[in-house]
Steps between C-alpha positions, in 0.01 A plus 500: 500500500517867640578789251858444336798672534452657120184594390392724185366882487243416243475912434886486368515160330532598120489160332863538414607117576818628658430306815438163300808572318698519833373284714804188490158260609177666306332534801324788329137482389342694246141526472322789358764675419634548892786273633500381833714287725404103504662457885493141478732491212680828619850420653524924618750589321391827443658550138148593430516804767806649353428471166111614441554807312146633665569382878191294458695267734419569906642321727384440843559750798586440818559831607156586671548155722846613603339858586259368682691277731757832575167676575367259752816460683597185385897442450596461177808348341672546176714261339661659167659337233899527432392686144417837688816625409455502177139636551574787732882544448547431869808474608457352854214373618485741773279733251244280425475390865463879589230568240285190629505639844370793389190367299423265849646168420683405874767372358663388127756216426663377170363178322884407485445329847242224334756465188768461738258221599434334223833469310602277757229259476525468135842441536433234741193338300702513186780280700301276642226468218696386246215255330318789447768632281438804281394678836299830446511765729186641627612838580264693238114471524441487137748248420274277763158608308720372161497188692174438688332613170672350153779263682351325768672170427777680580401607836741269670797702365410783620703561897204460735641839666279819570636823313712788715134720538335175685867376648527865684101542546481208724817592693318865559189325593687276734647777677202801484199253528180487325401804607761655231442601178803396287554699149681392212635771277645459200520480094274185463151485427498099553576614844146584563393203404733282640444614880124347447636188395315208736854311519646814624262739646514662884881615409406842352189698514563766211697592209588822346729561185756781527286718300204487694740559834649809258139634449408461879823667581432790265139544620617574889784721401763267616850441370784304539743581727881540402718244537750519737802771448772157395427121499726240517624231251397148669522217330191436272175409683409195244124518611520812354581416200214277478279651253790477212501215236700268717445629826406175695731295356760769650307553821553122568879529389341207291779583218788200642699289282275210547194668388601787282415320128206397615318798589306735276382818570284670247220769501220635260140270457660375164799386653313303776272328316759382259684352849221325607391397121907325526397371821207342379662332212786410742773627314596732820747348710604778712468483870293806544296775310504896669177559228361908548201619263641843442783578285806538698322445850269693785717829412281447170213396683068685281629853702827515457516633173336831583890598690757357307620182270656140689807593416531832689288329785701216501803780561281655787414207686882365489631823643218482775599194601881560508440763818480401851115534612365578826268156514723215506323164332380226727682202619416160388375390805180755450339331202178435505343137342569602130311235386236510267245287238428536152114450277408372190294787355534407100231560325488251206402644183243306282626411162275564177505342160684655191175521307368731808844713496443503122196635557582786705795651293234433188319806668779768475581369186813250542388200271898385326805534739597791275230725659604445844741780550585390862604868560477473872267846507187341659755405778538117418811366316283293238156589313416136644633575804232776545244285295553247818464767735148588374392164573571488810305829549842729576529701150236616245520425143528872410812568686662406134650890424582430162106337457381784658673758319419333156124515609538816599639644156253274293187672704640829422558434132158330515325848626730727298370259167154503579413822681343773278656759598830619401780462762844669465803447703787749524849473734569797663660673240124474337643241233236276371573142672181314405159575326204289468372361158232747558662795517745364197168543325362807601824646427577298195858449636635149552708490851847425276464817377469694818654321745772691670386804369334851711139491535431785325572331163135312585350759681618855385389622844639366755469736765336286709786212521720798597271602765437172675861417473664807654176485800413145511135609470289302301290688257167314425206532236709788290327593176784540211435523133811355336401611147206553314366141462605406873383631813537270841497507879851452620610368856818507587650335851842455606620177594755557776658216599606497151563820435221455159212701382184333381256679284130307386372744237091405377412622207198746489490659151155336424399623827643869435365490173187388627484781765575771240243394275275511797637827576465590116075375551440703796640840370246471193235377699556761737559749221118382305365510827587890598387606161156289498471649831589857360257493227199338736555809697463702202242343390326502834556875515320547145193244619510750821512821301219400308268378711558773733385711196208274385370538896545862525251545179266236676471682769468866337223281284253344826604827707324732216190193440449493879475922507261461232291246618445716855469803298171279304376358809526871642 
């Protein structure tokens, strides 16, 4: 399979589990700490998009194929979804159409034409189907992942009818020709997948989400035009109002006395499976199902939410289609075949015995039901839930928060029991939050009786803690005599993220004491020395004087012998 439609930034992901927690089918795979996308299990719903906290979440871009294509001359056709309104706060579709023109598409066209399509044909299929009562409509592209993925014995429930994007690509490709490059834009991400379905591919080349088209359109300087100076009321444009919770069902004018208690329409992943979970059991009777993934329709659709709530775009999108447009909506007669096959692409899970789920919630510490807190953190509802998970290789054992965080605060009691050095904690008032056993000893204060008290009852100087807290500099290696029986080496770092002060303190007073004895030796050695050195020089002087007297006699002695000796031999 090519790349998917979601993928992961691996540089953002911050093991935060908020995509597992999310995702309505745990498509999500942890490993090493990094979540990515499993596609085959991945229905492209694209909760995971709008929710990362990190935008970790990319989703694919077909901007630089669209690009290209205006480049090279090719003509290129955009089909955009009735939820524009609500994006761009259009109020005739004139504006949009302008602003396309100007970034090179040849010419633009509402999506309303393929629901205008559609609604008819599930109308029609719904009438003439009736053994295949509850009938599903196919309109949304994750409601058919839902189905081709975890309810494919449902599959024949589900209208064998291609969606408005595919219903309108295929007229625009009957008309243009291959030659044309045919763009979907709207608020789906499942969009992007859904044009490379095999069952449906050839009807549209590319597909852009309004905020990618609201980037592109920022990056050449172009705007939207103003609407015209006054539009007139018309009677609604149902297509239009497609992308509301509803809005095929009133499209197709579906809502008759015959049929209206036996149609549902309902929106939001939760509210869809629970549908097709009634269908299933075969307690839903009704005649049809209008199921949409996102809450309250398209006008909710993963980039929606960056503009305004459903309710408000709900309010946009109705006033849209209440004025007269400038396109009018095909005919019947200019359908295209609006036909299409579903796949089985379930992926059945293998099942694993209790002893081996045991087993796995044994290593973050869940042994008696009472330890499994089930509090939903690591992104699955139950801790056996996520103990499942790691068997079939899509969580890790650590992801437990509340295993992790007990670990975490036993390792740090276990260094701040064993280490020998003193370690002191202070808020940022410099009030004494923790202290080590060790420096309850080298203080001889137990942490009761300091706790929540200023520093400087422990350490009467406490300059330092000032200084690191008002600079954030860390002051490292200080030498600071606390009294007269305690000297140490202080260290003091601030802990910013929250807002703490550390201090490790090592006691040196052997090693001072040590070092002024030393000190103490070499002063009287150096002391002895100068005055052995000041008497050998006096000594050495005396030994000089003399013997420079003894040779002065010698030599008045042999100078007087040797005159007497010539004067005898003379």
């Amino acid at each position: 399979m090519s790349e998917w439609v979601i993928t992961t930034n691996r540089a953002r992901c911050r093991d935060c589990y908020r995509c597992v927690r999310i995702c309505p089918v745990k498509a999500v795979r942890v490993e090493n700490g990094q979540a990515q996308i499993v596609p085959e299990l991945c229905v492209a719903c694209g909760s995971c998009v709008r929710e990362c906290p990190q935008g970790a979440k990319v989703v694919r871009d077909d901007r630089a194929l669209v690009r290209q294509a205006i480049k090279s001359g090719r003509p290129v056709y955009a089909t955009v979804a009735p939820s524009a309104p609500a994006y761009f706060g259009i109020k005739e579709f004139d504006q949009l159409h302008g602003a396309l023109e100007q970034l090179g598409f040849t010419d633009a066209f509402e999506t309303a034409f393929g629901a205008q399509m559609v609604a008819p044909a599930h109308r029609e299929f719904v009438e003439h189907d009736r053994n295949k009562w509850p009938i599903v409509a196919s309109a949304c592209p994750v409601v058919v992942n839902l189905f081709e993925r975890y309810y494919p014995d449902l599959l024949a429930h589900l209208a064998p009818i291609v969606s408005p994007m595919i219903a309108h690509g295929r007229y625009l490709r009957n008309k243009y020709g291959p030659e044309a490059l045919i763009v979907f834009i709207g608020p789906c991400i499942a969009k992007k997948e859904e044009l490379r379905d095999p069952e449906v591919a050839g009807a549209v080349d590319a597909a852009l989400t309004f905020n990618e088209l609201e980037e592109w359109l920022g990056q050449d300087n172009v705007a939207l035009p103003e609407p015209s100076a006054e539009l007139a009321d018309a009677p609604q444009a149902n297509a239009r109002l497609f992308p509301v919770e509803g809005g095929l069902v009133g499209t197709a004018r579906m809502n008759t006395d015959m049929l209206s208690s036996q149609i549902i329409a309902t929106s939001g992943m939760d509210a869809c499976r629970d549908v097709l979970d009634s269908i299933r059991s075969g307690e839903l009777t009704v005649c049809m199902a209008e199921l949409m993934a996102c809450d309250g329709g398209c006008i909710n659709g993963p980039v929606m939410s960056a503009k305004s709530g459903p309710s408000l775009a709900r309010q946009k999108v109705m006033a849209y289609a209440g004025k007269r447009q400038t396109q009018p909506l095909p005919s019947p007669e200019e359908r295209p075949n609006l036909e299409r096959k579903y796949n089985d692409h379930n992926i059945k899970m293998p099942d694993f015995a209790e002893e081996r789920i045991r087993e796995v919630m044994r290593l973050v510490d869940k042994y008696t039901p009472e330890d499994e807190l089930n509090c939903g953190a690591c992104g699955y509802a139950t801790c056996r839930d996520k103990a499942i998970a790691t068997l079939r290789g899509m969580a890790e054992s650590t992801m437990c928060i509340p295993y992790m965080r007990r670990r975490a605060d036993s390792l740090r009691q276990l260094v701040m029991d064993v280490t020998p050095n003193a370690i002191i904690i202070v808020d940022k008032n410099l009030r004494i939050l923790d202290m080590s056993p060790s420096a309850q000893r080298m203080f001889e204060r137990s942490l009761n009786s300091v706790q929540g008290q200023p520093i400087n009852m422990v350490i009467p100087l406490a300059n330092s803690f000032e200084r690191v807290h008002e600079t954030g500099i860390a002051v490292m290696n200080e030498l600071l005599r606390i009294n007269d029986n305690l000297v140490v080496e202080q260290s003091v770092v601030p802990v910013t993220f929250q807002n703490m002060l550390m201090a490790i303190l090592r006691d040196v007073t052997e090693r001072e004491v040590q070092q002024a004895e030393l000190t103490h030796i070499r002063t009287e050695t150096l002391t002895r020395t100068q005055e052995v050195i000041a008497n050998q020089m006096r000594v050495a002087q005396e030994i000089a004087q003399l013997l420079g007297e003894t040779t002065a006699e010698t030599k008045m002695a042999l100078t007087r012998l040797a005159k007497l000796i010539e004067n005898g031999e003379s």
